[in-house]
C-alpha positions in Angstrom: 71.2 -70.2 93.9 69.1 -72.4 92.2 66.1 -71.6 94.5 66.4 -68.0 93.6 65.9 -68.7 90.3 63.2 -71.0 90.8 61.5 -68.2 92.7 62.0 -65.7 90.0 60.7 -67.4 87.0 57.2 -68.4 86.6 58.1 -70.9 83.9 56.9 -74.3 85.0 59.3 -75.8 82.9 61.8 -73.6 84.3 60.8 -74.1 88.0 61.0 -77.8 87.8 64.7 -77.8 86.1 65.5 -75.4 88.8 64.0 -77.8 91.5 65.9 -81.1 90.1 69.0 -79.1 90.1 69.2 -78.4 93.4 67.7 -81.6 94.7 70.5 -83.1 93.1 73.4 -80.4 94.5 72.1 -80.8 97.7 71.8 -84.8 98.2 74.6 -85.4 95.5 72.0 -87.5 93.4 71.3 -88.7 90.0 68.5 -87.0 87.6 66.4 -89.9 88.1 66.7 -90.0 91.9 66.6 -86.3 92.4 62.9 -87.1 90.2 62.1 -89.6 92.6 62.4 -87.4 95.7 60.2 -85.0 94.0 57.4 -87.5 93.2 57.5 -88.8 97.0 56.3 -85.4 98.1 52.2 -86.3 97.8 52.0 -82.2 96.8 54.4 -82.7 94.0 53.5 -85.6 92.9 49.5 -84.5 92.3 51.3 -81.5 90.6 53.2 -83.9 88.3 50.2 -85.9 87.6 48.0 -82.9 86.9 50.4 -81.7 84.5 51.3 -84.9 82.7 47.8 -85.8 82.1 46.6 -82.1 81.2 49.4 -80.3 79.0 51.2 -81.1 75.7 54.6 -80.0 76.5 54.6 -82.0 79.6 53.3 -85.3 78.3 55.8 -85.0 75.8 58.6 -84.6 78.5 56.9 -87.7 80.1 57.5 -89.9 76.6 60.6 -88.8 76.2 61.5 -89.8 80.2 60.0 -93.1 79.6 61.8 -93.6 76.4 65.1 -92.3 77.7 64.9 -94.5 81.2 62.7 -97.5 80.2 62.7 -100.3 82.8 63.8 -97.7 85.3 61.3 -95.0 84.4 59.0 -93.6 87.1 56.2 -93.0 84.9 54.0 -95.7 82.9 51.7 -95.2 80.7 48.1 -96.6 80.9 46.1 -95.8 77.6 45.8 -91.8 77.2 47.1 -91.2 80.9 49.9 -91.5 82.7 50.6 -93.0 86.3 54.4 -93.2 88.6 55.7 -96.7 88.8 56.4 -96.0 92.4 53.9 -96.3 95.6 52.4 -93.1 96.7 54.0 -91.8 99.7 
């Protein structure tokens, strides 16, 4: 269901929702572990990256994840850019 939705919309926003949604139906995961599957897919991950570091309403998502998560967030922040405090797959 989810995927159907994800496929119809081509809200970014949207997509990614739609993507942690299912991840987590699927494996019966957390938020935050359903985020860290994404991020160890090497093409999602670049996407995140690219989108953190390039767009407003994503680098505000990324402060608010690192605000809401803190020692357990998977971003950090390194002057103007962000980086994932997990190793690259």
């Amino acid at each position: 269901m989810f995927r159907q939705i994800r496929r119809a919309r081509r809200d970014p926003w949207t997509g990614w929702l739609m993507l942690i949604k299912e991840l987590r139906v699927t494996h019966q995961c957390s938020i935050l572990e359903a985020e860290r599957i994404v991020v160890s897919n090497a093409h999602m991950r670049r996407y995140v990256e690219r989108a953190i570091n390039a767009g407003n309403p994503s680098r505000k998502r990324a402060l608010a994840h690192i605000r809401y998560n803190g020692s357990a967030s998977l971003i950090v922040r390194a002057d103007d850019s962000f980086d994932f405090s997990i190793p690259p797959p």
